[in-house]
C-alpha positions as a printed NumPy array, in Angstrom:
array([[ 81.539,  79.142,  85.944],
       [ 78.319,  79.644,  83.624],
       [ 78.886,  80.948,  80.116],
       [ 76.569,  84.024,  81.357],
       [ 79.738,  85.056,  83.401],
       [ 82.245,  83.862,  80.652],
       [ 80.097,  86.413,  78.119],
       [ 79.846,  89.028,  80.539],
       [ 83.777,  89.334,  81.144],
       [ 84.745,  89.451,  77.425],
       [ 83.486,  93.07 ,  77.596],
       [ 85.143,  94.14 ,  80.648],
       [ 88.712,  92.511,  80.194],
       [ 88.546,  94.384,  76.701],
       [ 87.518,  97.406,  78.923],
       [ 90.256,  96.996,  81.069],
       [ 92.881,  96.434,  78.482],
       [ 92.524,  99.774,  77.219],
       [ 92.008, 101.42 ,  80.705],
       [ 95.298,  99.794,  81.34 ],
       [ 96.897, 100.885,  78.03 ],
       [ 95.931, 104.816,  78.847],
       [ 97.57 , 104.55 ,  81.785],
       [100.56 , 103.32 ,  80.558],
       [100.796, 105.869,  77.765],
       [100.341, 108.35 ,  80.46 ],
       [103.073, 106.61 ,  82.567],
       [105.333, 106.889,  79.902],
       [104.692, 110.79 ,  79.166],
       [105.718, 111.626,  82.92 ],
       [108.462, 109.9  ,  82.521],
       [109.918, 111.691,  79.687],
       [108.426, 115.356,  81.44 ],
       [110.811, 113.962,  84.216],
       [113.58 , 112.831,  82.305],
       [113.603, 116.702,  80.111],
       [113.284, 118.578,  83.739],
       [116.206, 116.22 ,  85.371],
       [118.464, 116.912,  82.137],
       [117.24 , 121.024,  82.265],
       [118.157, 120.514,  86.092],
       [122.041, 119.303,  85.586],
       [123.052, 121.63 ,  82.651],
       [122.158, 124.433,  85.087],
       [123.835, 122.839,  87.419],
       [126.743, 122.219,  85.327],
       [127.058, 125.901,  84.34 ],
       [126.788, 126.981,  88.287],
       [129.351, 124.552,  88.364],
       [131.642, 125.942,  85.66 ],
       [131.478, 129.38 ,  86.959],
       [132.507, 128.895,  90.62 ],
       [135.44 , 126.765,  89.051],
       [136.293, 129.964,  86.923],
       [135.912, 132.199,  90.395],
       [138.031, 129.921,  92.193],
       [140.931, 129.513,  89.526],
       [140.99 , 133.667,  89.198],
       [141.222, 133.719,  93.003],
       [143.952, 130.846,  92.882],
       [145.687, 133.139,  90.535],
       [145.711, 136.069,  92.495],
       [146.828, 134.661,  95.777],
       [149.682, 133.135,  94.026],
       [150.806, 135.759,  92.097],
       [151.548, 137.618,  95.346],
       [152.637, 134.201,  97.239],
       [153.565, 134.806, 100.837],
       [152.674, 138.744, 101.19 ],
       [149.092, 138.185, 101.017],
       [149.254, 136.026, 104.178],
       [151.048, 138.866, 105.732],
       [148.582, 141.09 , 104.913],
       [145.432, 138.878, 106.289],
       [147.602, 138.908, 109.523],
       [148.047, 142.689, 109.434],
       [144.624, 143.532, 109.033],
       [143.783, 140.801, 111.898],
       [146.451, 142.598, 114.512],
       [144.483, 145.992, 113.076],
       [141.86 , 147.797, 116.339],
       [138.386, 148.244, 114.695],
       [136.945, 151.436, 114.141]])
């Protein structure tokens, strides 16, 4: 390879270090956006999650406070003609 070439890269592969270290920095920034939206994602999650547990232990609650008569009563209003 001449020198001519050897003198002509320097520039370039100095070019293309800092091309390359932009886009790394960039890289990096997405990947925290990403990481803050996956965490913002799961805590709502987690509080969806915490309220339908809440729903379903208050209706756990009521059907066994009454035990066996609200069965009786879903099979009443099945037997029951509609209007």
């Amino acid at each position: 390879m001449p020198i001519e070439y050897i003198a002509l890269m320097i520039p370039f592969a100095g070019m293309a270090i800092g091309a390359f270290a932009i886009w790394s920095d960039h890289k990096q920034k997405m990947m925290d956006k990403q990481s803050e939206i996956s965490a913002e994602k799961a805590a709502q999650y987690a509080a969806t999650n915490e309220r339908l547990e809440q729903r379903v232990a208050t209706l756990e609650t009521i059907v066994t406070d009454k035990g066996f008569d609200v069965a009786s009563q879903i099979e009443d209003l099945r037997d029951k003609p509609l209007n």
